[in-house]
N, C-alpha and C positions, 0 to 999 in steps of 0.2 A: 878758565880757572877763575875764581872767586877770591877774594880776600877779607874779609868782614874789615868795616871801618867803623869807628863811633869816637863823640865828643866826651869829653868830660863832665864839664855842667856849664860853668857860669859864664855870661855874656853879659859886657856893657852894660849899664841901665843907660836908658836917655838920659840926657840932661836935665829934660823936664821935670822927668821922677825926682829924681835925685836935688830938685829944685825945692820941689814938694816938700819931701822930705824932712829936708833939710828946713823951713820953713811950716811944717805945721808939729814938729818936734815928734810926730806918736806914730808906729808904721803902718798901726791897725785905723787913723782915722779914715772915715767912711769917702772923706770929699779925695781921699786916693785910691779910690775903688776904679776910677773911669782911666786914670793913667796907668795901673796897674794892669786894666785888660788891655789897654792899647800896647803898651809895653813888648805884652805877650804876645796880641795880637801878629806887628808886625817881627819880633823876635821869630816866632816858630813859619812865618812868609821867608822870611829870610832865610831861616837855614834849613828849610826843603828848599827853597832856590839853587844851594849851593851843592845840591844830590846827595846830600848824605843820606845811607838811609835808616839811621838811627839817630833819631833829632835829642834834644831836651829842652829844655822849658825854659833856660837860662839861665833858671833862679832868681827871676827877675823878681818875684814877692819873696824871697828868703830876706827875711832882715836879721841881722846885720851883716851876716856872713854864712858861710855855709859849713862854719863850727858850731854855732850857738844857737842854729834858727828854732830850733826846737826846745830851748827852755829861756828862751830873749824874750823879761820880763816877769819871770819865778820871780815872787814874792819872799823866798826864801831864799834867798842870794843874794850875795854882796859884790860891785863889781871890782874887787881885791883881789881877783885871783891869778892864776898862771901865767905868766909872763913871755910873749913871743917875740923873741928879739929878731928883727931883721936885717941883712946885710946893709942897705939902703939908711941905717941907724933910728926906724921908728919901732917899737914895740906894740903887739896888740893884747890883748888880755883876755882871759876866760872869768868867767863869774865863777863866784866861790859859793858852796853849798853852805847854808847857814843853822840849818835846822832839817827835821824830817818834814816830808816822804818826801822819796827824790820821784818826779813824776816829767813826762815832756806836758808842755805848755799847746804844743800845736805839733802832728804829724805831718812828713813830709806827702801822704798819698794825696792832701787839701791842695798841694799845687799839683799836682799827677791830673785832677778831678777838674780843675780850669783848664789846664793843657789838652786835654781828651776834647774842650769843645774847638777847639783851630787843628789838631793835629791832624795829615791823612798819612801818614806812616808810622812806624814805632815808635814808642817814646821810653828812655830809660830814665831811670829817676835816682838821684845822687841821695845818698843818708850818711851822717856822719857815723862813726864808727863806735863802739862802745870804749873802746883804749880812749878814746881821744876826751868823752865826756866823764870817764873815770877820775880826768886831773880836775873835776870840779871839787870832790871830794876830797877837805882840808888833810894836810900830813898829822894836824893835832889829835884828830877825829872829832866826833861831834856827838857832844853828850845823849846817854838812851839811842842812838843811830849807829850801831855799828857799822864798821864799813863791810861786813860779810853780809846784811841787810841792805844796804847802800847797792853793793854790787847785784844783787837779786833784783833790787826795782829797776836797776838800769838795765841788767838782760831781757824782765819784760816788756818793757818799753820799745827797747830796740825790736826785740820780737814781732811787738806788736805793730810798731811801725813798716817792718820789711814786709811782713805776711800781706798787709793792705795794700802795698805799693804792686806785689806780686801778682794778687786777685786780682787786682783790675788789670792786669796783661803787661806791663812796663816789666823790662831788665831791669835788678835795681848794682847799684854802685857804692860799695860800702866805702868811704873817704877814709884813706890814711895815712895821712901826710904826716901825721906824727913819727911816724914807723923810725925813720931816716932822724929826726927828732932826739926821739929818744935815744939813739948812741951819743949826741954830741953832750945829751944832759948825763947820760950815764955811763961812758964808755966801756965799762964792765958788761954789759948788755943785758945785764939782773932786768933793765926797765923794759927793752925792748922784750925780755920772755915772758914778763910779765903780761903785753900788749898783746903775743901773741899767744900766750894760753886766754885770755879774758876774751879774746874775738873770736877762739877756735871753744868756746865755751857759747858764745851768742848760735856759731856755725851748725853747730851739733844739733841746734834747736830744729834743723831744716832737713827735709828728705834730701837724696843726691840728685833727684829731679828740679828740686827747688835750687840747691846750689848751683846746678849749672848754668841757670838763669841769674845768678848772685856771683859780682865779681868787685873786687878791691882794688883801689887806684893808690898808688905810692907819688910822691914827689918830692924835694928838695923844700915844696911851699913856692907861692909864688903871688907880690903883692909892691905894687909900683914898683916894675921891675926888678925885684931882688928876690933873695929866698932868705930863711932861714938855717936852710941847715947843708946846701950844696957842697960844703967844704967837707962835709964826711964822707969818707967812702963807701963808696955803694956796695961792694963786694963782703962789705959789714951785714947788710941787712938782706939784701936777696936768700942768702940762703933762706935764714928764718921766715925771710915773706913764703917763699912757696910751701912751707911746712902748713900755711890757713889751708882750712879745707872749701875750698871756693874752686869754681869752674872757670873763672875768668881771673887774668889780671892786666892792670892797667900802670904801664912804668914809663915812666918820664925818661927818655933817651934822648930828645932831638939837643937838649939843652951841654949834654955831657962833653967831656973833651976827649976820653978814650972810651967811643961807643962798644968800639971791637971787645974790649976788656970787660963791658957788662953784659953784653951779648955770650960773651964765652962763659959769665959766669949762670946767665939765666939757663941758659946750654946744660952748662953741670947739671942743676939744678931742678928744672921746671919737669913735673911730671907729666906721665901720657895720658893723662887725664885734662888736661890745664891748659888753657890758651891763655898764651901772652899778647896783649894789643902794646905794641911798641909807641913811643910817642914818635911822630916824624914832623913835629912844627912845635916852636916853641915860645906860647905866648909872651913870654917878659921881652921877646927882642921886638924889636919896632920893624925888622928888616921881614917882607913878604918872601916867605920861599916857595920857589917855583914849582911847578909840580913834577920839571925833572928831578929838580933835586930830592923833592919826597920822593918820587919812582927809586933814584941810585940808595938815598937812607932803608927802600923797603929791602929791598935787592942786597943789600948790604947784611940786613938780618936774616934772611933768606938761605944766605950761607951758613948759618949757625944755626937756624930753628927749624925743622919741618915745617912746611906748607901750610899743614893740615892743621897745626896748633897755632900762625900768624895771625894777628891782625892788625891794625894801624887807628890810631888815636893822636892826641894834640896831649904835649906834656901834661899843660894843667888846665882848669879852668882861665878864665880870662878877666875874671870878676871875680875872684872867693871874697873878698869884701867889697861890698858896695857900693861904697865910697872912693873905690881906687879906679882915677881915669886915665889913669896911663896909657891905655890903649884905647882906642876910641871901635867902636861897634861895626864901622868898614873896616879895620883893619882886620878885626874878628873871622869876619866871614870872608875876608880874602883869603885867611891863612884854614878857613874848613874848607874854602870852595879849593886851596891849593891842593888838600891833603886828601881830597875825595876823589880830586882828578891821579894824583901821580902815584896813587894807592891802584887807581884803573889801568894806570900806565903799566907800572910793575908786575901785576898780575897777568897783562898782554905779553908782556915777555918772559914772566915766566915759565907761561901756557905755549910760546912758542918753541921754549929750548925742548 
């Protein structure tokens, strides 16, 4: 018996980088080209090490984060925008759109294309989601720029970003951490329908071939140990998450306090179409879980979801901002090497009942 396992995205940057960085102020200059592949270099050594066999790239060249890497540095943006308050008490911010055309700055398939030269197994590749770069776009509106134009150049874009991550052979990972977000900004859930007609408007763009190679990561957030939005109930937003029309999904459980209670709700919910990758490790704790305990967390799901629709993943990324060292890059790949092994475990007994 088989269980499919896969990462999120983001892994540690060295110190070094992040030295860099931080010291030549600009993320494109050229004299970070040589840390940047070493970065990745030993990044994607490391976690074929750990057996996974669906790697990523880290995100080790996504600057600043893996909200904004794609328009970090539009000329027509102000950084005034969105507001992301986190438990931990710092805030991150989105850029505000300032003027027309709303365009990405750089696609994520450029780091797919450095990845493809170290990788020997698959590689999936995280995109931020159209909901999420929609709150670029001001509540004033923006003179001659409608937002019904606004929303147009963002579905192409997204478009055009997934279709190139696709060609070249990578699973892609739509990011929507906002999902869970948006009840706590608008408990009404007018925002989150909003999110999820705009991404099931990006979805439509794709055959159902393509979709089932196209799957959507949900989380609480997750950024020097805290989140933003864990205090909502998740029984809020599953339903409407599995209404996307995607073939995958990706949910942050290891983190929760009544796993049984979202289990039973993805249960209700999840179509026979649809696999759920459960999270069974959860980057914001500093504690390594063993790979029994990922075996009993798989096991545990196992009893609520067919087999056949399982798989096993790590809450969140480990890095979504690049600047956050909370966790340090061995502790990273303890808790994939834990979650590849007790994902093998699980699978061993499930195969044997």
């Amino acid at each position: 018996m088989n269980i499919p396992t896969e990462p999120i995205g983001s892994i540690p940057r060295p110190l070094a980088l992040l030295e860099a960085l931080s010291a030549f102020g600009d993320s494109e200059d050229p004299r970070l080209d040589a840390l940047y592949d070493e970065a990745l270099r030993d990044t994607i050594e490391r976690f074929e090490a750990t057996g996974s066999p669906v790697i990523t790239d880290g995100e080790q060249r996504k600057y600043h984060n893996f909200w904004t890497y794609s328009v970090h540095g539009l000329e027509n943006t102000s950084p005034d925008g969105f507001k992301i308050p986190f438990s931990a008490g710092h805030t991150r911010r989105m850029p505000r759109l300032t003027g027309r055309p709303f365009h990405y700055k750089r696609y994520a398939d450029q780091y797919l294309d450095r990845a493809l030269r170290y990788a020997h197994v698959p590689l999936k590749q995280a995109v931020i989601s159209p909901s999420a770069l929609s709150l670029m776009y001001p509540p004033e509106g923006i003179a001659d720029y409608p937002r019904e134009t606004f929303i147009e150049d963002l579905l192409r874009e997204h478009e055009t970003e997934v279709r190139s991550c696709l060609r070249k052979g990578a699973r892609v990972q739509i990011d929507f951490t906002e999902g869970r977000l948006a009840l706590k900004i608008d408990p009404s859930g007018h925002l989150l329908s909003s999110f999820i007609d705009l991404n099931n408007l990006a979805l439509s763009r794709f055959s159902a071939v393509d979709r089932a190679r196209i799957g959507v990561h949900t989380c609480p957030g997750g950024d020097r140990d805290s989140t933003h939005s864990a205090d909502v109930d998740y029984a809020e937003l599953l339903p409407s998450l599995f209404e996307l029309n995607a073939g995958n999904f990706y949910v942050a459980l290891a983190g929760e306090k009544d796993r049984g209670r979202v289990l039973e709700t993805i249960r209700e919910h999840l179509k026979p179409d649809q696999k759920v990758f459960v999270g069974v490790t959860a980057p914001i704790a500093p504690r390594i879980e063993t790979p029994e305990e990922v075996r009993d967390r798989v096991l545990e799901a196992a009893a609520y979801i067919p087999i056949e629709q399982l798989g096993t993943t790590d809450d969140c990324g480990f890095s979504p901002f690049c600047d956050d060292t909370s966790t340090t890059r061995d502790t990273a790949f303890a808790k994939i090497r834990a979650r590849v092994l007790g994902t093998a475990l699980a699978a061993e007994a499930l195969g044997a009942r």
